[in-house]
C-alpha positions in Angstrom: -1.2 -20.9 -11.9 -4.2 -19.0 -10.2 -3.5 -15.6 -9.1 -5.9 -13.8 -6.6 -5.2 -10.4 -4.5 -6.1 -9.4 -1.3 -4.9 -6.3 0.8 -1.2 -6.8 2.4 -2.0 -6.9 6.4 1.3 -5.6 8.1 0.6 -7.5 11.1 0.3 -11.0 9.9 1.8 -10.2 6.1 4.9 -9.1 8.0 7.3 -11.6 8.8 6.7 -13.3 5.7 7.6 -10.4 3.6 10.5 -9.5 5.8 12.1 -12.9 4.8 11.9 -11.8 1.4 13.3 -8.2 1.1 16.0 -9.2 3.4 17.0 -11.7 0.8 20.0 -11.0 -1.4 17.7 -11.2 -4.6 15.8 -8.6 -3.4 18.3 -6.2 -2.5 16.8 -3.3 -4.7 13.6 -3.3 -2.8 15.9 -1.3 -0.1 15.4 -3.2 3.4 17.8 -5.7 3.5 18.7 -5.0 6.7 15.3 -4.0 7.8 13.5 -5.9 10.9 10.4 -7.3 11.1 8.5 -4.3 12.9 10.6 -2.1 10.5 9.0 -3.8 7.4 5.5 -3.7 9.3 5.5 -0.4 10.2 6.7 0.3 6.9 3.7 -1.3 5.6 1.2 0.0 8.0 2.5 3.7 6.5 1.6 2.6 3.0 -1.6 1.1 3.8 -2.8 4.2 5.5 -1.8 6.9 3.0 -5.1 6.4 0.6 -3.2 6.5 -2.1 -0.3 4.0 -2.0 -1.5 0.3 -1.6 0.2 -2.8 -0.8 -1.4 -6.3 -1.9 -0.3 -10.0 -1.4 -0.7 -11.8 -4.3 -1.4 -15.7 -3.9 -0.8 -18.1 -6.2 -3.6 -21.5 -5.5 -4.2 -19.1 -2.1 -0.5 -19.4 -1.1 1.3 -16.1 -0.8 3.9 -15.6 -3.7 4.2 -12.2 -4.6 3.6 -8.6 -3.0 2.6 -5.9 -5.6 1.7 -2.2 -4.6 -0.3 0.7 -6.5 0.2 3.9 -6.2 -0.6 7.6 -7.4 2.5 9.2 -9.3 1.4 12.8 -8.3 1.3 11.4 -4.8 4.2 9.6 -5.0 8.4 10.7 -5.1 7.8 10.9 -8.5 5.7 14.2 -8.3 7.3 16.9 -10.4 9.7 14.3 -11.8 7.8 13.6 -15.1 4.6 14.9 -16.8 1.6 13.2 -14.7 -1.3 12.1 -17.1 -4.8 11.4 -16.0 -5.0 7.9 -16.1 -1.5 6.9 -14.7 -1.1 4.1 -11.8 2.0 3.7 -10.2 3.6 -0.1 -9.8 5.8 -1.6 -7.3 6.4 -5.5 -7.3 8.4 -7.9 -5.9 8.0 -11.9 -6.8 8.8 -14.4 -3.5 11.3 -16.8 -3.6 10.5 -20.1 -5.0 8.6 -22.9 -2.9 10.0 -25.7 -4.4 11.2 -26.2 -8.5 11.3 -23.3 -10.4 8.5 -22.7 -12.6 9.7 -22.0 -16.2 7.7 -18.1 -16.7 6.5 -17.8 -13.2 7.9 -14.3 -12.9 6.5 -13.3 -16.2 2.2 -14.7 -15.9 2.8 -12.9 -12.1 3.3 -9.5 -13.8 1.1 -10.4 -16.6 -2.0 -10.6 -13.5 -0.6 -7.7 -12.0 -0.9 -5.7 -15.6 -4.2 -7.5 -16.5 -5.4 -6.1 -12.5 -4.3 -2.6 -12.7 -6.0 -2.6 -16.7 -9.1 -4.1 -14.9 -9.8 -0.5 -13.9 -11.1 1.3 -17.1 -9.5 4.8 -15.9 -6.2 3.3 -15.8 -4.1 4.6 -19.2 -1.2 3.2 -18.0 1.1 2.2 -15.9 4.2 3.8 -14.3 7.4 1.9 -12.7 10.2 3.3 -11.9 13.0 0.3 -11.1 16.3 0.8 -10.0 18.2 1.9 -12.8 20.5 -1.3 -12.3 18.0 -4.0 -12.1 18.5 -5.5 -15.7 16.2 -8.4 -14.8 13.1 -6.5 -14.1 14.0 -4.1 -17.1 13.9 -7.1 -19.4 10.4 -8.2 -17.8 9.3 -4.8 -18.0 9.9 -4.7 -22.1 8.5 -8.0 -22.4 5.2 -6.9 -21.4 5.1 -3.9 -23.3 7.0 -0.9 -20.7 8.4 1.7 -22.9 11.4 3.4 -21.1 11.2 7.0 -20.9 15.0 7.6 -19.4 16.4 7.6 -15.9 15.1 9.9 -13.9 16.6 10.8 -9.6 14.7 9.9 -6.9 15.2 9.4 -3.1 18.0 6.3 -2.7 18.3 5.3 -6.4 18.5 6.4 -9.8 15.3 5.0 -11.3 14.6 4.0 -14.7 10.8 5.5 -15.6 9.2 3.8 -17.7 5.5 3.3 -19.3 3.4 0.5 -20.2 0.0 1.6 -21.9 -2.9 -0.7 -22.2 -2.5 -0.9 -25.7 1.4 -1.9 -25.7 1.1 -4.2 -23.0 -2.4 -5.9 -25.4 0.6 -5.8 -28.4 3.2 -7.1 -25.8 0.5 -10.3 -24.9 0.0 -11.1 -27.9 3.6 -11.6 -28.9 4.3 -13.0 -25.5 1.6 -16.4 -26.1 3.1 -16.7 -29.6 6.4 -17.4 -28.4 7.5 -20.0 -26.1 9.3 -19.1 -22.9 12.7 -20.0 -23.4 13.6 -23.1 -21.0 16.1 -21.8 -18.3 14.8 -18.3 -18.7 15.0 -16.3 -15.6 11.9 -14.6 -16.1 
């Protein structure tokens, strides 16, 4: 697997995306019954912000993932928790498969993701703040070192914060390429 970023373009990065988050896996990215100009507006509006940015992530130079960064005082989650200097804000969402599952596919997409936002030495950490019912990205989330700091309210969904330091998710690598990934696992 070889992972490279470049920015999302809402014109051409569009339609692709929409057949993702319109999928039923992707239900808690919130547009499953978004269009396509919905999802490319939508994207247009993060892309302009400054401070919110959307990236397609390619795997061998074929798009397979979207991740977006953001800044938490910018951000819905403003006044929700203590902002530190240093915190980046974390969105992703992992396309369908093209073809066999990859055993751990899922898991070395968040691991670049991580190993991208820690690129940057003023990152501290990292914020997400999942849907407080997605179990399968909480589970990938601890795996890589997120500490959850409790569920917090924010507009359309009760979110579970949580925290992933550069140290913990260092710890949470380590532990992660001592251990095999279970065959079957989901992540």
């Amino acid at each position: 697997m070889s992972f490279t970023f470049r920015c999302f373009d809402p014109d051409t990065d569009a339609p692709l995306l929409h057949s993702w988050v319109t999928r039923p896996y992707a239900s808690f990215w919130g547009m499953q019954s978004a269009t396509v100009q919905d999802v490319a507006e939508e994207y247009a509006t993060i892309q302009s912000t400054g401070h919110h940015h959307a990236l397609m992530g390619l795997d061998g130079g074929v798009p397979a993932f979207l991740m977006e960064e953001y800044l938490p005082p910018l951000s819905p989650l403003a006044g929700v928790y203590a902002t530190q200097s240093g915190d980046i804000g974390m969105h992703l969402l992992v396309g369908p498969p093209e073809g066999p599952v990859r055993t751990g596919f899922t898991t070395r997409v968040m691991e670049a993701v991580l190993d991208r936002l820690f690129a940057d030495p003023g990152v501290g950490r990292v914020v997400v703040e999942p849907d407080a019912r997605n179990h399968k990205i909480h589970a990938l989330n601890a795996r890589l070192g997120f500490q959850p700091a409790g569920e917090v309210v924010l507009p359309g969904k009760t979110a579970l914060l949580s925290f992933c330091t550069r140290e913990a998710f260092h710890a949470a690598r380590v532990n992660l390429h001592s251990s095999p990934i279970r065959q079957g696992a989901p992540l």
